[in-house]
N, C-alpha and C positions, 0 to 999 in steps of 0.2 A: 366542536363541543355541543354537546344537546342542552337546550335550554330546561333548566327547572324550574319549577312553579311551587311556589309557597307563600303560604298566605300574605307577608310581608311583599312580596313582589307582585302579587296579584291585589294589592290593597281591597277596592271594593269587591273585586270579582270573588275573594276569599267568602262573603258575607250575601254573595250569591246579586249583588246588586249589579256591578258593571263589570264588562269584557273589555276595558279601552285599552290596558295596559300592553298587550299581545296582538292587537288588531290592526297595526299598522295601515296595512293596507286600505282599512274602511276608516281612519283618524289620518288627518294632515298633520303631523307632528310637530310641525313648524309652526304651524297655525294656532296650535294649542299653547306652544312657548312664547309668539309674538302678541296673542289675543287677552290682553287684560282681563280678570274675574271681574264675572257679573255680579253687580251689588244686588242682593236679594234680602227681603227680611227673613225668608228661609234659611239661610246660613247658619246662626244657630239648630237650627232642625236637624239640617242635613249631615251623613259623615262625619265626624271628623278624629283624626286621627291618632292626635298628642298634642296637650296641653301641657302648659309651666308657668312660672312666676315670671315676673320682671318686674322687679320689687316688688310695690304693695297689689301689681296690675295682673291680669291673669289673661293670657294669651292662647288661642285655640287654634290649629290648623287642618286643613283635611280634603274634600273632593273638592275638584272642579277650582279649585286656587282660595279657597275661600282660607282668611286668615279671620279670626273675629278677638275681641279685647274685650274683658270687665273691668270695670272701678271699681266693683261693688261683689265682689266674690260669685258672678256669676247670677244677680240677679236683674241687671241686662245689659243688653251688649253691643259693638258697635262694630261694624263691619270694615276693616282694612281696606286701603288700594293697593292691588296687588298686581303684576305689570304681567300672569299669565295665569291659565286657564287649569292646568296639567292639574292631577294631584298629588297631594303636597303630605308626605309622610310623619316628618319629625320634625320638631323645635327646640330652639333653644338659645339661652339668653348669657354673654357673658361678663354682663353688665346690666344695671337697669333701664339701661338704654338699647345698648346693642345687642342687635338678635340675629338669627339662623334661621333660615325652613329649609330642609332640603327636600325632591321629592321626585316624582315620577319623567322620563325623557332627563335625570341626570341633573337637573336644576338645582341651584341653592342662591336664595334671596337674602337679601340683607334690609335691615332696618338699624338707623340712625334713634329714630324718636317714638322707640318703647312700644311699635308695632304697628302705629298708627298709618305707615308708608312704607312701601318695601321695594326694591329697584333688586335690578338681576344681578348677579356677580360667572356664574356659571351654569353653562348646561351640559349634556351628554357629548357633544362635539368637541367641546373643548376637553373635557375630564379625558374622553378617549384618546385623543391627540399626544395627550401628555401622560399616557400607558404606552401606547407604541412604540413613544417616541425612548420610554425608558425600555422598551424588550430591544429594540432597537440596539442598543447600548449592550444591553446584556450578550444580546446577538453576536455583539462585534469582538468583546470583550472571551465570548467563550471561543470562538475560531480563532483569535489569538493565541488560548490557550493549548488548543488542539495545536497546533503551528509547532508550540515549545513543549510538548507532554514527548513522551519516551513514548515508541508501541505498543507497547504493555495495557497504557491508559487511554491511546485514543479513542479504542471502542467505545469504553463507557462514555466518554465526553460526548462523543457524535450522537450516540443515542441522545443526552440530555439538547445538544442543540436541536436536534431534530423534533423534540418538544417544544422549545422555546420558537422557532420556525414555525410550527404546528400552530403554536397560542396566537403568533402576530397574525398569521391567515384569517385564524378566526377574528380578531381584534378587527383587522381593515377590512372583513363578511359585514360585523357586527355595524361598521361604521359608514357603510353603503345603505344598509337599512334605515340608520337614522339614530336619533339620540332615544334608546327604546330604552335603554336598561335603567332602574330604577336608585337612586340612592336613598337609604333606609333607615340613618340614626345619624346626630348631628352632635357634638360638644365643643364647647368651648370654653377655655378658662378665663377668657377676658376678654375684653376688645380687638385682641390681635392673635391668638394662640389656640387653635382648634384643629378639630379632625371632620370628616364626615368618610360615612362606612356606607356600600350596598351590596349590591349584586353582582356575583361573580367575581369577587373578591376586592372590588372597587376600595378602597382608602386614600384619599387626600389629606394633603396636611399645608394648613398655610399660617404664617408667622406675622402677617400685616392686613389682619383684620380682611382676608379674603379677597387684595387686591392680584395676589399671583398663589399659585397654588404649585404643593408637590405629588407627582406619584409616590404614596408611601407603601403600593404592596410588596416592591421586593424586602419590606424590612418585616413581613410577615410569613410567619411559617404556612403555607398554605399554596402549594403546588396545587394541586386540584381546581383552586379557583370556586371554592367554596361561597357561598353567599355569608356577605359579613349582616346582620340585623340588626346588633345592637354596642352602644359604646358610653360608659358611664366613668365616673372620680369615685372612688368610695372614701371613706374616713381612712387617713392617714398620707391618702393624695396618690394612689396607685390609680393608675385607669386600667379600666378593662373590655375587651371586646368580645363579643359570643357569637355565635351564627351555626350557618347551617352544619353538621356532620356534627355535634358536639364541642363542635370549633371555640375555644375559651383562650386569648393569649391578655396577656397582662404584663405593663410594662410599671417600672420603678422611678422614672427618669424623665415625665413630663411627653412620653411617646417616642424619645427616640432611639429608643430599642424595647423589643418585644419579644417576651418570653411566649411559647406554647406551652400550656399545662394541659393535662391528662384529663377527661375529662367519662366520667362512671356513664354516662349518660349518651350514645352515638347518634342521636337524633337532634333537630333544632331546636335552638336558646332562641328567644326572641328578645328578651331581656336580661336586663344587668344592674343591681342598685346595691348600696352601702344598705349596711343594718345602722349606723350608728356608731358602732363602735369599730376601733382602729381593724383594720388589716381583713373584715370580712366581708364576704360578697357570697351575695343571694343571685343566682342565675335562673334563669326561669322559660317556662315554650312548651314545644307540642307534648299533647296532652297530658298537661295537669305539671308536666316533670319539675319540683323545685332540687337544684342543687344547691348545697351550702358550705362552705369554704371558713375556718376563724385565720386561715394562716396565707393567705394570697393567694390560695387557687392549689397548693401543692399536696391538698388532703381534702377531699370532699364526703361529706355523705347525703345522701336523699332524703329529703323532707317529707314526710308521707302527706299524701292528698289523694281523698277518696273521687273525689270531683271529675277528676278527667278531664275539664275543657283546656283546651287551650289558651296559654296566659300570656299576655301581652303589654301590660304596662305594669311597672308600681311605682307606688313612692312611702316615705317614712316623713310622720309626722313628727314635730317638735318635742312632742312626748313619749317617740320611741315605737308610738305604733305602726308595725309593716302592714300595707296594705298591696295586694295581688289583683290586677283586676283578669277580665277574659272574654272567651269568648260563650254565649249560650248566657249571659248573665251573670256570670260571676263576681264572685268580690271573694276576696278568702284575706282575713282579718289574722294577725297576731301579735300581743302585746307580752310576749316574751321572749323577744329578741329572733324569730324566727323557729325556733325550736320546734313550734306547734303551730297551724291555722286552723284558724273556726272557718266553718262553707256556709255562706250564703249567695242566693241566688235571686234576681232579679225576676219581677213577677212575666217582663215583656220578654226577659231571654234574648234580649237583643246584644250583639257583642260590643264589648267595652273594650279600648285601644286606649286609653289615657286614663290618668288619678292625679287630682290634683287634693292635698289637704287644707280647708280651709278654716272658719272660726269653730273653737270649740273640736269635736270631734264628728265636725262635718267634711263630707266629700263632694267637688266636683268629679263626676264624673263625663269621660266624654265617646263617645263611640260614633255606632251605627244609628240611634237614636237623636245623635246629636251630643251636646251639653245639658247635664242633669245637676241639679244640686241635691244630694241624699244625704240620709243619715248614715252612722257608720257600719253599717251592713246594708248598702246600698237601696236602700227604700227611699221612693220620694219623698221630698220636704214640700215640693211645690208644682 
């Protein structure tokens, strides 16, 4: 299978900054997973990729392994120990204590005490380990079937093994090269009950707070092996997963079964967030495209946006306000429940990968610039 590239798997490289994601060859990939982040007062400066809450505390993550925390809504900050180098995509907290990074080589860290220490739980070796080991399964499961199917049927079957045969080559190619492939969005309900989603259709799922994990992609529609980007709760308690090819499945049941919904839009979502109220969902990605859903995904229509960049984080404030951020500077503001966004644009044009809402109707913002505190059309404050 040919590798695809998109901004989400190329993190920095999308923003023109770094090539490490793909470069095996000139990165020790091992080295970058065994090699603890460098404490630097640049960390807020540099990258970073998605920020969130943990309670009253604000957590940042991004290049080079750097995780950073504020008390104080981002007006300063204090830098994580972090036990690797790689970078570090998404976050998230399912508790005010317990947190998530997943991020580049397959990694996902854990934190006990609210961000301030993070210890490893998994990385690409292991996650692929236990895909193989489930086509494996599949493998065995369909030449069974072929064994008992009538001749009628065994054509089609052979062909479909001969797919699945196809995938695990690739899978044990993939896993000679090393833990390269990227995971790209992380959620968690609690202390023990999450998912995390990436590349090439990567979803795990674990039930004890990240001590054993599952292959969850055969429970997704997605043959291709599509790159998974993003995975959110909206109001009413449905989660939802978006990605590459227009890819939007949405499950009713806490994830353990997923629906694919249709989706108006054949290019990539990067994101996924509740408006606030029950049963909708705001999807969002390459250029400018917002989709909007009031019924769980099974009726959409387009949000218009003149803007065009490329959108990558949002969040909705306490008061209802959706906030869109992007790439080129954007911020695109709406305080009627999605219906309509105001464009604004950032004077640095530098891209923005996270929103965090803080006092008042201020925004953290976080990107390529780093961590910004703005007003609510993304202008500095400080």
């Amino acid at each position: 299978m040919a590798k695809r590239l998109t901004c989400k798997t190329l993190g920095a490289a999308c923003l023109g900054l770094s090539m490490a994601w793909f470069a095996p060859a000139a990165f020790a990939l091992a080295d970058i997973i065994d090699t603890p982040a460098r404490q630097t007062d640049l960390a807020p400066t540099n990258l970073l990729n998605d920020a969130v809450r943990a309670g009253d505390r604000v957590v940042a993550a991004g290049e080079r392994g750097h995780i950073i925390y504020s008390d104080d809504e981002g007006q300063t900050w204090s830098q994580s120990d972090v036990p690797v180098s790689v970078t570090l995509t998404a976050i998230d907290f399912g508790s005010d204590t317990h947190g998530w990074a997943v991020g580049h080589s397959g990694v996902v860290l854990h934190t006990e005490d609210a961000g301030e220490s993070w210890s490893l739980q998994l990385t690409g070796v292991e996650a692929s380990n236990l895909a193989i080991a489930n086509k494996e399964d599949q493998i065995a499961a369909m030449e069974e079937q072929i064994e008992e199917a009538p001749e009628s049927e065994k054509s089609d079957l052979e062909w479909a093994l001969d797919d699945l045969v196809f995938t695990l080559e690739n899978m044990h190619a993939d896993l000679d090269i090393g833990p390269v492939n990227p995971l790209l969005d992380v959620w968690f309900e609690n202390d023990q009950h999450g998912f995390v989603v990436g590349a090439y259709g990567m979803i795990l799922r674990t039930k004890d707070g990240g001590k054993t994990w599952e292959d969850w992609a055969p429970k997704i529609d997605n043959a291709r092996s599509f790159h998974l980007n993003g995975i959110g709760r909206i109001t009413g308690g449905a989660l939802v997963i978006v990605g590459e090819a227009g890819q939007i499945h949405v499950s009713v049941n806490g994830g353990d079964t997923w629906e694919r919904r249709e989706s108006p839009y054949p290019g990539s979502l990067f994101g996924v967030i509740g408006t606030g109220q029950v049963n909708e969902i705001l999807a969002f990605g390459l250029r400018g495209n917002m989709l909007f859903s009031t019924d769980l995904g099974k009726n959409w229509h387009m949000v218009p946006n003149s803007a065009g960049a490329t959108l990558n984080g949002g969040a909705v404030a306490d008061d209802g306000r959706i906030t869109l951020v992007g790439n080129g500077g954007t911020v695109l503001m709406s305080g009627n429940g999605a219906d309509s966004f105001r464009e604004h644009f950032r004077s640095d044009r530098a891209g923005i990968m996270g929103v965090v809402p803080i006092s008042g109707t201020h925004l953290l913002i976080v990107g390529e610039s780093g961590a910004k505190i703005t007003d609510a059309r993304g202008k500095n404050l400080q």
